[in-house]
N, C-alpha and C positions, 0 to 999 in steps of 0.2 A: 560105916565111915571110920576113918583110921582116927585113934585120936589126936594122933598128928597134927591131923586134917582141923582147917580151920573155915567156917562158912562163913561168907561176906552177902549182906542183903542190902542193895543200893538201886536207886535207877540209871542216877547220875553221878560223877565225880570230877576234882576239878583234872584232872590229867595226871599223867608223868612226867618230869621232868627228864631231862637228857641223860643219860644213866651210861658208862662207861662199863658198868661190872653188871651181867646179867642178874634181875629182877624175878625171883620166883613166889606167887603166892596163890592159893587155892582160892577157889569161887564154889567148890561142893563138887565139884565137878571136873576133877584132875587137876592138875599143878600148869600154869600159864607159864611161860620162860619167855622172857622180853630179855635181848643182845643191847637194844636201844629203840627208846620209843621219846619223840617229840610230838610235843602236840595231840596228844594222842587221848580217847576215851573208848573204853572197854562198855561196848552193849550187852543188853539181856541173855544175849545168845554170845557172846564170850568174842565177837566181832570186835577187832577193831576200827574207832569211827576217827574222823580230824576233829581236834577240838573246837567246839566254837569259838569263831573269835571273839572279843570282848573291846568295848567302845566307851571311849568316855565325854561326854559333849561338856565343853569348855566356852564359856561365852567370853566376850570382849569385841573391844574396838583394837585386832591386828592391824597391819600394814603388813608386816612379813613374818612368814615362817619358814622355820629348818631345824632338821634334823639329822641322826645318823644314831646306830645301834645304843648309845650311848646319852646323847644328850637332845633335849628340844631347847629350844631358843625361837624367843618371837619380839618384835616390837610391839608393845601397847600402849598408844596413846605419847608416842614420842618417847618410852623407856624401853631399854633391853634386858627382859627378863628368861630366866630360864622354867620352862615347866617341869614339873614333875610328873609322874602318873597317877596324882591325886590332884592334879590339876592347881597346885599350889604356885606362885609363882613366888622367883629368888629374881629380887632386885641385883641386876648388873652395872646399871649405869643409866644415868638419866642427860636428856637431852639430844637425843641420838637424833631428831628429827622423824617426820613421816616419810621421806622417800624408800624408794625397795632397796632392801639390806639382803646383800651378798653374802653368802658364808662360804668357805672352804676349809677343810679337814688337811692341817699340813704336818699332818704325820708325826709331829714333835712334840703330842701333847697340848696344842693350842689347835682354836679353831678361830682363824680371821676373820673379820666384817670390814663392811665398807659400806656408805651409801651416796657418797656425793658430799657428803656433811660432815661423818666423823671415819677415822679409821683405828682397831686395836683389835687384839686378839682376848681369849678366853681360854683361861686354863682352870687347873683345881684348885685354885687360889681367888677365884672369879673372873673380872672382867682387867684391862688392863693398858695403857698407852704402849705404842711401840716403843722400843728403845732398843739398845745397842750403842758399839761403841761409833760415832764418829765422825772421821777426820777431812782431810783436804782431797781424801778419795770416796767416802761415802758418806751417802744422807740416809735419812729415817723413808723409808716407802711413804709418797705421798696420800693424801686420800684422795680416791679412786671413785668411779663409777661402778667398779664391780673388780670382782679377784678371784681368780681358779689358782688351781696349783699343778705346778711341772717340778714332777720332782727330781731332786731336794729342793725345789725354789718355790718361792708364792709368787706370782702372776699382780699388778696392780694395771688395771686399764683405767687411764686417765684422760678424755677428750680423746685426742689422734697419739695419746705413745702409750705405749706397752715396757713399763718398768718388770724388771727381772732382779727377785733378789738374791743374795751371796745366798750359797749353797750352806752354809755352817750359822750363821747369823741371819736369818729368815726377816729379821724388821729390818735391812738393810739394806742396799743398791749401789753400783759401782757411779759414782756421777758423771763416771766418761763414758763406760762401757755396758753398761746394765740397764738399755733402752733399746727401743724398737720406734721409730716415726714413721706414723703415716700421713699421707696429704690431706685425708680426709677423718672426720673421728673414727673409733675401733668398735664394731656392733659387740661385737663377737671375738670367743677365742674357747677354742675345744682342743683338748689335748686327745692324742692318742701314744701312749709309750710314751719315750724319752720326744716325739716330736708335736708341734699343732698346727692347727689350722685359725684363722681368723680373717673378718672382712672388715674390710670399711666401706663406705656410701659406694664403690663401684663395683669391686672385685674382691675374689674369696681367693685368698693366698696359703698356700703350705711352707710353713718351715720345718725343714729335715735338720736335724741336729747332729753334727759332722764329727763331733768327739765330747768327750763328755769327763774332761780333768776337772776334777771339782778344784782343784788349785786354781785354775784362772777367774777373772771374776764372774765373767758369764761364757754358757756356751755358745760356741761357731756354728748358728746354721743355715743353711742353702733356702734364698728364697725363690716359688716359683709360684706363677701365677694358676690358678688349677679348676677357676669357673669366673666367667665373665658376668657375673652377677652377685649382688651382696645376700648379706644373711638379715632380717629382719632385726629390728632394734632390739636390743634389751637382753643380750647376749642368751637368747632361747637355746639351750646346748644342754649336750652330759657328755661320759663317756660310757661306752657299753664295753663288756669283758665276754668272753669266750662267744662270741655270733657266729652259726652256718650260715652262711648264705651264698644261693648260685654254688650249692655245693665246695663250696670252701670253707676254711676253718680260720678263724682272725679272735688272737688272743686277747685285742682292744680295739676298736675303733672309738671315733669322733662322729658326735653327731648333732646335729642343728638343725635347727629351722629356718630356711632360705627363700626369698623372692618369692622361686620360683616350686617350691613346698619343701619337705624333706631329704635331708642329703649324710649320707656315711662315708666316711674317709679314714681308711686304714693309715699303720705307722709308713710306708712305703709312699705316700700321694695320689693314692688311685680313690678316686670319690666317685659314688653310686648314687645317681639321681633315683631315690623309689620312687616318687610320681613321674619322673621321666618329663620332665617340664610339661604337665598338663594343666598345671596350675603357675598365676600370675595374680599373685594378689594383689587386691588393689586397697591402696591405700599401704599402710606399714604397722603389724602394729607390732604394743609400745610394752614389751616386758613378756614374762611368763615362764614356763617350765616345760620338762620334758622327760620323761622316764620311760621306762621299757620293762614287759611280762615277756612271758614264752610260754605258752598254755600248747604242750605237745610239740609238735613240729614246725607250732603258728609264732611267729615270733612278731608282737604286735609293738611300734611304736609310734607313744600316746605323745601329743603336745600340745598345751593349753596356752593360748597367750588372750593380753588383755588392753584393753583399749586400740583404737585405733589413730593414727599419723598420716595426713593428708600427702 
């Protein structure tokens, strides 16, 4: 052996990190050259394996959780704190109530909540009331039932209207122009691209977004009606990015949970019944979630909801 050469005797170790500049080091047995390795552990036999994941159980009385690459956030016990991954919790704000708290990521640095009870955003500074400046053309975004984001704007769904706020000023709403009424409350609202979709108690509606000058207060879009049936309560949605399906290629769609099971709807209007109405749930139910794997060619999507509505 050269004395160069350096011998490593291990079974396990924790990984690589994500490495930009190739990685060379001896094992006794030739020089190993890693371009980029994630996640990744080096076996007996110089294999590499995926790292195990790693889990941490956190106890408490939640009502809600969210996340994203960056931060967790949960209500416990009527506060909104944020976890760490030592499972610490950072007081945000007390008083928030127990109903399900809304988060969305509006791209500014802040990530907004709402639950029926309170509305504010969170930044690096912590938790926070809306504010903004305004006048005899705009108010503060109410608080809401729930809030996605179309961007540059945050989404507030209040009973039956759909608030849209200023493109530059995100806590803020045109008081003439910066709403959406329906005759009945709003379940649901799923974006795809610059347009969405959303229902209320009868019908699931698309709106195509005609121009998109951040100078006006809100934008123009085309409304059309695109399934004669509603989406289940509690705005059960996400969006998906890069999907094949039926041999097509759809850089975002909209997705929900509807009446009559699960529904996808590109930025153009064309929505794809995947149960093909073979299902008619009975009852409604009241809240929940919805995410999406692709495990090979399988592209599986998962939706959890809870409680049920007569």
């Amino acid at each position: 052996m050269k004395s160069a050469d350096r011998t490593i005797r291990y079974t396990k170790f924790a990984g690589l990190n994500k490495s930009n500049d190739p990685i060379a080091f001896s094992l006794g047995q030739g020089a190993i050259k890693l371009a980029v390795a994630e996640n990744v552990n080096i076996s007996r036999d110089l294999k590499p394996e995926r790292r195990d994941g790693r889990s941490l159980w956190v106890s408490g009385k939640f009502t809600s959780l969210w996340g994203n690459k960056r931060n967790c956030f949960a209500v416990e016990e009527g506060k909104l704190v944020q976890l760490s991954t030592s499972g610490d919790r950072l007081l945000l704000a007390n008083g928030v109530g127990s109903n399900p708290m809304s988060f969305v990521d509006a791209k500014n640095g802040f990530i907004y909540f709402t639950n029926g009870t309170v509305i504010g955003k969170v930044g690096s500074s912590g938790a926070a009331p809306l504010g903004g400046t305004v006048d005899q053309f705009k108010a503060t975004l109410p608080i809401g039932d729930f809030v996605t984001f179309l961007s540059p704007r945050v989404i507030v769904v209040r009973g039956n209207v759909i608030y849209i706020s200023d493109a530059v000023n995100r806590d803020v709403y045109h008081k003439e122009l910066g709403f959406l009424q329906f005759e009945s409350d709003v379940r649901m609202v799923a974006v795809a691209g610059g347009s969405f979709y959303a229902s209320d108690a009868k019908f699931t509606w698309f709106f195509k977004k005609m121009q998109s000058n951040l100078e006006v207060p809100v934008p123009v879009f085309k409304m059309t009606r695109v399934l004669d049936f509603p989406s289940v309560l509690g705005n059960v949605s996400t969006t998906l990015y890069n999907i094949t399906a039926g041999g097509a290629f759809y850089p975002e769609v909209a997705a929900w949970l509807s009446r009559r099971g699960v529904c996808i709807g590109g930025e153009d209007g064309n929505v794809i019944k995947l149960t093909e109405d073979k299902y008619d749930i009975p009852g409604v139910p009241v809240g929940g979630t919805m995410c999406f794997r692709q495990v090979g060619d399988l592209n599986l999507l998962i939706s959890l909801f809870k409680g049920i509505s007569a």
